[in-house]
N, C-alpha and C positions, 0 to 999 in steps of 0.2 A: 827789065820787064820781060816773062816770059812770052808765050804766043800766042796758050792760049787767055791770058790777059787781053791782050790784043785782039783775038777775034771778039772777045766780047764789047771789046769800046768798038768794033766797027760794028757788028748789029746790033749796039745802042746807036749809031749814029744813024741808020737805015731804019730806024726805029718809023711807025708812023708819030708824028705827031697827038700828046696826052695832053690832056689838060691841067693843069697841075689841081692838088686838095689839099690846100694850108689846113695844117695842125688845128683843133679847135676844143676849145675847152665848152661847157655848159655848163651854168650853177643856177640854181633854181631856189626863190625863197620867196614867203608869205607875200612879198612887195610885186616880186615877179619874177624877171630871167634875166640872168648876164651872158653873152656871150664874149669866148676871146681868141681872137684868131692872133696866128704867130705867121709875120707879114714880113719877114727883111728885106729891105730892098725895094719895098714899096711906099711910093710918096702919095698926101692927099692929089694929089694930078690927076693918078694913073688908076686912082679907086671908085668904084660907082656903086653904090649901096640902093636896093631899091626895093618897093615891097607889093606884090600887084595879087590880090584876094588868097592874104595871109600867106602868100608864099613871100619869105626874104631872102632875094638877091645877092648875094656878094662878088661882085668879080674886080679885076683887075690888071695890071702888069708889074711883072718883077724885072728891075732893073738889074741885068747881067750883062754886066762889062769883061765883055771875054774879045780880046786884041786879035787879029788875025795874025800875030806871030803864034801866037796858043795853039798847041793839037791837042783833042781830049785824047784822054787814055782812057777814062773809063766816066761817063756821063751819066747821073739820076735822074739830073732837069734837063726835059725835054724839050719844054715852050716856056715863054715867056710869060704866057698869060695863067689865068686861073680864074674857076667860078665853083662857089656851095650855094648851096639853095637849104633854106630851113621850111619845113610847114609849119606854122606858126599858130598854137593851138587861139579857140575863141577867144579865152579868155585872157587875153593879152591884147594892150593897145596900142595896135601897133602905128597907130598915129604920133605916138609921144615915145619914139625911138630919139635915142640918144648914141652918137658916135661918138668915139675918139682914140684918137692915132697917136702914138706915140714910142717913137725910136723900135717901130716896126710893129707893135703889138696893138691889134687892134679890138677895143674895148665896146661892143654893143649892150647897150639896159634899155630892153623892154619890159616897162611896169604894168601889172593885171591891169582891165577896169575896176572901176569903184567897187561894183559890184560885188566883183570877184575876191575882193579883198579882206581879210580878218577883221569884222567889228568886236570892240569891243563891247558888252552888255553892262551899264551900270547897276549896281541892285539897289533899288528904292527900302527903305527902312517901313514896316507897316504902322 
């Protein structure tokens, strides 16, 4: 490894402390909104999903198992932990959010209100 490699894993390790911002996808259709965050290393434990006037929550901790015989040479991940915040337009309910975790990838479906959603119009024959 050269040196200046080296000066750079030592002021990343001098670094202050960052909050990490997991990857995140958005898909949006007539029903409502999916979100999906890209989570490795994260168990239902360590995650708290929350939603307090239309703002939603997401934080947590990422489990890095890094040995004390380990020296980084050059470090991205700063902290353990992590949080995104969505503002969550009206027309979504966010009472009837739906989570799910799976081998790191975490999947939120907020559906519109009724309201808010596609009706169909019958046409009556005269």
């Amino acid at each position: 490894m050269n040196t200046e490699n080296k000066k750079v894993a030592t002021q990343q390790n001098n670094a202050d402390v960052v909050s990490l911002s997991p990857a995140t996808d958005i898909y949006e259709s007539k029903e409502g909104v999916v979100l999906c965050l890209d989570l490795p290393g994260v168990s239902k434990n360590t995650l708290d999903i929350d939603v307090d006037h239309n703002i939603l929550t997401i934080k947590g901790k990422i489990n890095l198992t890094i040995t004390e015989d380990m020296h980084p040479t050059y470090i991205d991940i700063h902290a353990d932990i992590f949080e995104r915040r969505f503002t969550l337009g009206e027309e979504l309910d966010n009472s009837k959010i739906e989570a799910t975790l799976d081998q790191g990838a975490l999947k939120l479906t907020i559906p519109r209100l009724e309201k808010h959603q596609p009706k169909k119009i019958s046409i009556q024959l005269a």
